[in-house]
Residue frames as qw, qx, qy, qz and C-alpha x, y, z in Angstrom:
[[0.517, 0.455, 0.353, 0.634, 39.96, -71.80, 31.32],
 [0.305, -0.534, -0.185, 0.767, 41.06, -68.28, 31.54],
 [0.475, 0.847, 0.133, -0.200, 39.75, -65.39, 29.04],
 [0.049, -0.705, 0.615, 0.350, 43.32, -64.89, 27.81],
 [0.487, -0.032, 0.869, 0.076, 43.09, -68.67, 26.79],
 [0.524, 0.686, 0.482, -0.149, 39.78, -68.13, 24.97],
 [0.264, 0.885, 0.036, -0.381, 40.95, -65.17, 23.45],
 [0.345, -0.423, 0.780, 0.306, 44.48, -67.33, 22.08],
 [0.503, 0.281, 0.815, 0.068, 42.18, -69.85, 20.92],
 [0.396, 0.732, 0.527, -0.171, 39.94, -67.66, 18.93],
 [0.065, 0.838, -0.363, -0.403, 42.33, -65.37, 17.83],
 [0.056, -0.334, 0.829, 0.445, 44.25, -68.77, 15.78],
 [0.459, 0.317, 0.809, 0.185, 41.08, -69.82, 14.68],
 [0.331, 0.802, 0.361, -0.341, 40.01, -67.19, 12.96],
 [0.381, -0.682, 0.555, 0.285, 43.52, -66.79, 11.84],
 [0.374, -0.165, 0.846, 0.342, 43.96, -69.75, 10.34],
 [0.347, 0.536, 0.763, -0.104, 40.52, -69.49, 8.93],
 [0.259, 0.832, -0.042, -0.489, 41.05, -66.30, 7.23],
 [0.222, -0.709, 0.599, 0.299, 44.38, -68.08, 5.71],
 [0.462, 0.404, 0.781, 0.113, 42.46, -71.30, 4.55],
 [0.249, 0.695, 0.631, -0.239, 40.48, -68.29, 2.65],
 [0.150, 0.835, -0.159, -0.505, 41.86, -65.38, 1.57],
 [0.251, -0.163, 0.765, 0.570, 43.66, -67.56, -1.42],
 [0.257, 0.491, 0.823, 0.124, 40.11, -68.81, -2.84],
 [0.092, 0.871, 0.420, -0.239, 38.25, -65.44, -2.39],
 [0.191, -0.662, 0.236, 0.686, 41.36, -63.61, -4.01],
 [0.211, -0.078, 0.783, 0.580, 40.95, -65.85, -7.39],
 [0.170, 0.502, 0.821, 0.211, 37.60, -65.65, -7.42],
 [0.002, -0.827, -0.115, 0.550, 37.78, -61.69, -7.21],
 [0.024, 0.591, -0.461, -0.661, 40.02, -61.32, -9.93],
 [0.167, 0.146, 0.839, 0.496, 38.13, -63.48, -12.23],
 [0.146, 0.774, 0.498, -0.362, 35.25, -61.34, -11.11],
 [0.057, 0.757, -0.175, -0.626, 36.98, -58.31, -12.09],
 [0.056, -0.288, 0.628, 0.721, 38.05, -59.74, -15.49],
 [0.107, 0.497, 0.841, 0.187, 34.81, -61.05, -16.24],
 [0.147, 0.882, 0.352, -0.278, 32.92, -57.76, -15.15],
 [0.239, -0.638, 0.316, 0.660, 35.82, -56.20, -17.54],
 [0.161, 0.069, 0.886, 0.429, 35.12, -58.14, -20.24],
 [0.152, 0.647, 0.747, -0.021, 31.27, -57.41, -20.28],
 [0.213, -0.818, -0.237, 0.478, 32.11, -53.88, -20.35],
 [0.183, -0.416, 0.557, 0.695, 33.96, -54.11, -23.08],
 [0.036, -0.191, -0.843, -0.501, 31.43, -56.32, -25.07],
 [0.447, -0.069, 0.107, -0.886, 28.16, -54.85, -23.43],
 [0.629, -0.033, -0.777, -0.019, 27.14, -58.73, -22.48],
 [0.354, -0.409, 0.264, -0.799, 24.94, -58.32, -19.57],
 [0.880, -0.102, -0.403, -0.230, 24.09, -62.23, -19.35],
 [0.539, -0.685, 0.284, -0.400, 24.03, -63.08, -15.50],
 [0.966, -0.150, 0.184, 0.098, 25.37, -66.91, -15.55],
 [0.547, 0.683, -0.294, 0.385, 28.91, -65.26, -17.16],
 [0.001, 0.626, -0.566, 0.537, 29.83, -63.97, -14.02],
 [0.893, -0.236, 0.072, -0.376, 28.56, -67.23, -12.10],
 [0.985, 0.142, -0.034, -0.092, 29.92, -69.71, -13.94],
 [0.671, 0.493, -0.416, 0.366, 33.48, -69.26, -14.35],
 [0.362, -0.587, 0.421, -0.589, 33.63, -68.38, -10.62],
 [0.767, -0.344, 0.191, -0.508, 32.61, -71.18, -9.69],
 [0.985, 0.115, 0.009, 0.128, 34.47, -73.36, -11.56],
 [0.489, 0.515, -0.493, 0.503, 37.58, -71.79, -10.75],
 [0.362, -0.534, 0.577, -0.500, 36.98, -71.47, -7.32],
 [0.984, -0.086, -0.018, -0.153, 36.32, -75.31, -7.54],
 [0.803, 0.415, -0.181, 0.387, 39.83, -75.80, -8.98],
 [0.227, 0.581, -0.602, 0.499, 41.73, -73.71, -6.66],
 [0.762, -0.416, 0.301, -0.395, 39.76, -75.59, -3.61],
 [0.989, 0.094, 0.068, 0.091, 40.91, -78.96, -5.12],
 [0.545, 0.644, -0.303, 0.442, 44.60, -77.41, -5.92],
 [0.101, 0.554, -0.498, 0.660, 44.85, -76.29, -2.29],
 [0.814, -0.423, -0.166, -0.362, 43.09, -78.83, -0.81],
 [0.796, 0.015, -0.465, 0.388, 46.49, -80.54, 0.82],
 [0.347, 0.304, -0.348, 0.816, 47.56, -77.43, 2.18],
 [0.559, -0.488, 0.083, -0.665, 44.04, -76.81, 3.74],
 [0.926, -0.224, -0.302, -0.039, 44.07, -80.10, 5.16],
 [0.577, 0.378, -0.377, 0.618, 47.97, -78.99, 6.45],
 [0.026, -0.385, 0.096, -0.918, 46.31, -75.95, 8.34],
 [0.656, -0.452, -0.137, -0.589, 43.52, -77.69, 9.63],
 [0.871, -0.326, -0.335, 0.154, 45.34, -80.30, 11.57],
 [0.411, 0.619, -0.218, 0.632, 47.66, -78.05, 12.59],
 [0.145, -0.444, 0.246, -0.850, 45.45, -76.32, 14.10],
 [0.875, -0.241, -0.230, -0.351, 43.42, -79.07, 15.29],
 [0.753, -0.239, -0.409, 0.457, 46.43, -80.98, 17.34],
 [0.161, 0.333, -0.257, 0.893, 47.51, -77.49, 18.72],
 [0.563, -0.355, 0.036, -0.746, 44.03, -76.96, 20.39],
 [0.870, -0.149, -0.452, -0.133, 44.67, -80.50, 21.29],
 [0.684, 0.057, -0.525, 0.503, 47.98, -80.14, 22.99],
 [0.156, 0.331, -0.446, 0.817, 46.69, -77.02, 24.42],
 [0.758, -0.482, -0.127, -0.421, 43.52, -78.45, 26.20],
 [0.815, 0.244, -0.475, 0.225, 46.01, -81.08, 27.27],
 [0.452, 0.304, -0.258, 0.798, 48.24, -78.79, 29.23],
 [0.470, -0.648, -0.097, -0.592, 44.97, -77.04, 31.11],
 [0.080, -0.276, 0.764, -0.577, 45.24, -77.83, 34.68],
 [0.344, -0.167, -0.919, -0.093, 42.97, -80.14, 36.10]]
């Protein structure tokens, strides 16, 4: 294996891993923000607000996008196959 190789590899997993991610962590920002918007408006300072609905949306968009992670992950998983595959011997 050549560093260039490594650096392929690592470079689409991290990749793909950011992509798996950056949906979830975006919903579960902006329900941040409307939740820490919302306390600000009502002066509600109670810590399991800004928990709870997080969590339970970021459940729901995990389970919503759970095909497409699964899409991304074999993707990338038979790529890293075909390209071990290809390695000289």
């Amino acid at each position: 294996m050549t560093e260039e190789l490594i650096i392929q590899i690592l470079k689409d997993v991290f990749y793909t891993t950011f992509i798996i991610l950056l949906p979830i962590l975006g919903v579960s920002l902006i329900v941040g923000i409307f939740i820490s918007i919302f306390q600000a408006a009502t002066s509600i300072q109670e810590m399991t607000l800004t928990f709870v609905p997080k969590l339970i949306v970021t459940a729901i968009v995990i389970i919503i996008l759970l095909p497409w992670i699964v899409d991304k992950m074999v993707a990338i998983t038979l790529r890293m196959f075909t390209m071990f595959q290809n390695l000289p011997k």
